[in-house]
C-alpha positions in Angstrom: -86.3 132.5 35.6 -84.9 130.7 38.7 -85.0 131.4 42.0 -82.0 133.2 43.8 -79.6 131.0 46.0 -81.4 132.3 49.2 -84.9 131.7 48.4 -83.9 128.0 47.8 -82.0 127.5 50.9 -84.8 128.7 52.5 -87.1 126.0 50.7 -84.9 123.2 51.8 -84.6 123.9 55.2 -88.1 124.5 56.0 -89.9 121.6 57.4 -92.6 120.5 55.6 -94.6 118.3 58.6 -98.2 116.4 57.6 -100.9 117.8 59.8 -100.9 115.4 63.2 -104.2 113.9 62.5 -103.5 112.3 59.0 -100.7 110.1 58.0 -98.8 108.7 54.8 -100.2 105.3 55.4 -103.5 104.7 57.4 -102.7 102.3 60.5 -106.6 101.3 61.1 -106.7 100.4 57.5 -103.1 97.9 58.1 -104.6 97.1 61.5 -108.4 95.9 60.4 -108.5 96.6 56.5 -106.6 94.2 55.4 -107.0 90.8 57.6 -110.9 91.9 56.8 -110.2 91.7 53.0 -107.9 88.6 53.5 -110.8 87.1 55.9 -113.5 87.9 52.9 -111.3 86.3 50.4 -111.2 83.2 51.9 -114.8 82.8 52.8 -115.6 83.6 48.8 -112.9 80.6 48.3 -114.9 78.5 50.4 -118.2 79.4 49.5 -117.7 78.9 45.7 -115.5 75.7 45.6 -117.5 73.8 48.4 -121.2 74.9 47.4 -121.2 76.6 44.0 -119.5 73.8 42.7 -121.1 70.6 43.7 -124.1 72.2 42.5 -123.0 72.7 39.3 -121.6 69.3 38.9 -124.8 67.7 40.1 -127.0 69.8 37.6 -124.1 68.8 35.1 -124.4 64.6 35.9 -128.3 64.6 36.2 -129.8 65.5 33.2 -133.1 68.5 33.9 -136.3 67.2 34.6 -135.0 63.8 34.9 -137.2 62.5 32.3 -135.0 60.3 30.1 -136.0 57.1 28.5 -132.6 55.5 28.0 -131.9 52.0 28.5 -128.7 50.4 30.5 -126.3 49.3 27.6 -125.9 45.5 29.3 -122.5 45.1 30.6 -121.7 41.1 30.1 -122.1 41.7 26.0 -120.2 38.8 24.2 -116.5 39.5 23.4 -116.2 40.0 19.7 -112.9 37.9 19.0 -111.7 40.7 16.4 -110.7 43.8 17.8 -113.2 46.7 17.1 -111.9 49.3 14.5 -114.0 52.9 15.5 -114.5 54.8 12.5 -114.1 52.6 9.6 -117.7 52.5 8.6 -119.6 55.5 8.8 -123.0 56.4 7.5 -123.8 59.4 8.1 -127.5 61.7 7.9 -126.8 64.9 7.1 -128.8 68.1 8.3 -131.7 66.6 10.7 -133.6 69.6 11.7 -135.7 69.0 14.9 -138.1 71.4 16.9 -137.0 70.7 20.6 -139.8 69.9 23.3 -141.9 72.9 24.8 -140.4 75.5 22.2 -143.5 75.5 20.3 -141.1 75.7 16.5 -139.4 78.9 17.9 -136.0 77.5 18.6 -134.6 74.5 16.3 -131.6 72.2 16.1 -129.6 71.6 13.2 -127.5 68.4 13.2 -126.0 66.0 11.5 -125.3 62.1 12.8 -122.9 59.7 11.7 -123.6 56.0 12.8 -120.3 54.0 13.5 -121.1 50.5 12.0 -119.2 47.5 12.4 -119.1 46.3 9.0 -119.6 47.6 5.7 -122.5 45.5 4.9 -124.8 47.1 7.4 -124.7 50.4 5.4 -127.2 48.6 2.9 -129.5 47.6 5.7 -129.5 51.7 7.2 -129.8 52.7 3.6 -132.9 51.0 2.8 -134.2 51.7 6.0 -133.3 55.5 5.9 -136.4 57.1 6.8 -137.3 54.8 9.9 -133.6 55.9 11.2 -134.5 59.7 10.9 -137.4 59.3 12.2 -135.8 57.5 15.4 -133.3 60.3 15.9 -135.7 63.3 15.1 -138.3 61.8 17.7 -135.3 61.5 20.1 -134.0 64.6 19.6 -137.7 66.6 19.7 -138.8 64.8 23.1 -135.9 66.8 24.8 -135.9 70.0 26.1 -133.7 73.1 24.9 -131.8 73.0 28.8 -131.3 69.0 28.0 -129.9 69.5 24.0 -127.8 72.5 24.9 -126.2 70.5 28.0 -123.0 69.3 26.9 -122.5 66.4 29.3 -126.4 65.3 28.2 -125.3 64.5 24.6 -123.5 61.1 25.5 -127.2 60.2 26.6 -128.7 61.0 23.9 -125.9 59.0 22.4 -126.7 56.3 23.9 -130.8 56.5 24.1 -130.3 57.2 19.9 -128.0 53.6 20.0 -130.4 51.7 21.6 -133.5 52.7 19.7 -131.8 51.5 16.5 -130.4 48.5 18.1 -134.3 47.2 19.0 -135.3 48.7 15.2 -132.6 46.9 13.6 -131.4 44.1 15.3 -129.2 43.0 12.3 -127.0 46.0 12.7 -124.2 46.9 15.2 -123.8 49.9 16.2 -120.1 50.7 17.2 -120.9 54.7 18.2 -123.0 57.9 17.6 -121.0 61.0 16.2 -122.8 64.4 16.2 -120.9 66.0 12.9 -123.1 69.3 13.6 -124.9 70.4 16.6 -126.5 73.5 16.3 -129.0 74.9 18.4 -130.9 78.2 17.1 
């Protein structure tokens, strides 16, 4: 039922005031609140880009423990005179399973490598040598620790340290690059 004519005019004309101690808008909280908030912000900036950071990235460049046994690949190799064709020949191991380094066979790796060779006719020397080129990348592999296999930026060392060691087992073979066609840790 609505209200009669003078019961609304009545309504409108009464001032409604706020009671003199509180207000809409707080002006300590404009006043400090807010530069404080602004002030915190900036500091967090800081504090993560500057510190947080650069420790990440170190922990990301130097691999844990800094126990690797990689060689330097030597820089003044001889210049093939035919271009190098990545990915042409390909042998690949399939399913390597490896117990990594102070796990004691509680947490595994499942992978699978593929060997980038620069001509076709090294795939017979691999071949027949099979088992000593497992054994090269599961002893790799199983010296490393779990924080060293499951760093990303680690596996182009182990790349590399895998390279090498079949470079001094087989010297007869080049190897072009190491792919990981599976990487999983468990």
């Amino acid at each position: 039922m609505p209200l009669p004519d003078e019961q609304l005019e009545e309504i409108k004309t009464e001032d409604i005031k706020p009671k003199p101690g509180i207000s809409a808008v707080n002006t300590k909280v404009l006043i400090f609140g807010i530069p404080i908030f602004i002030f915190q912000l900036i500091v967090v900036y800081f504090v993560t880009a500057n510190i947080l950071m650069k420790r990440l990235e170190s922990r990301a460049s130097t691999p844990p423990n800094n126990t690797t046994n990689t060689t330097a690949v030597p820089v003044n190799q001889p210049v093939n005179t035919q271009p190098v064709e990545y990915g042409k020949y390909i042998y690949s191991i399939d399913d390597l399973i490896v117990n990594p380094a102070d796990t004691d066979g509680k947490r595994l790796l499942l992978t699978s490598v593929g060997i980038d060779l620069g001509k076709l006719e090294m795939e017979n020397d691999l071949k027949s040598r099979e088992p000593m080129v497992k054994d090269v990348i599961i002893s790799t592999l199983a010296s490393k620790s779990i924080d060293q296999l499951d760093n990303t930026a680690y596996r182009d060392t182990l790349k590399i340290e895998i390279s090498s060691k079949l470079k001094k087992l087989i010297p007869s073979v080049s190897i072009n690059n190491i792919y990981f066609s599976k990487y999983i840790i468990q």
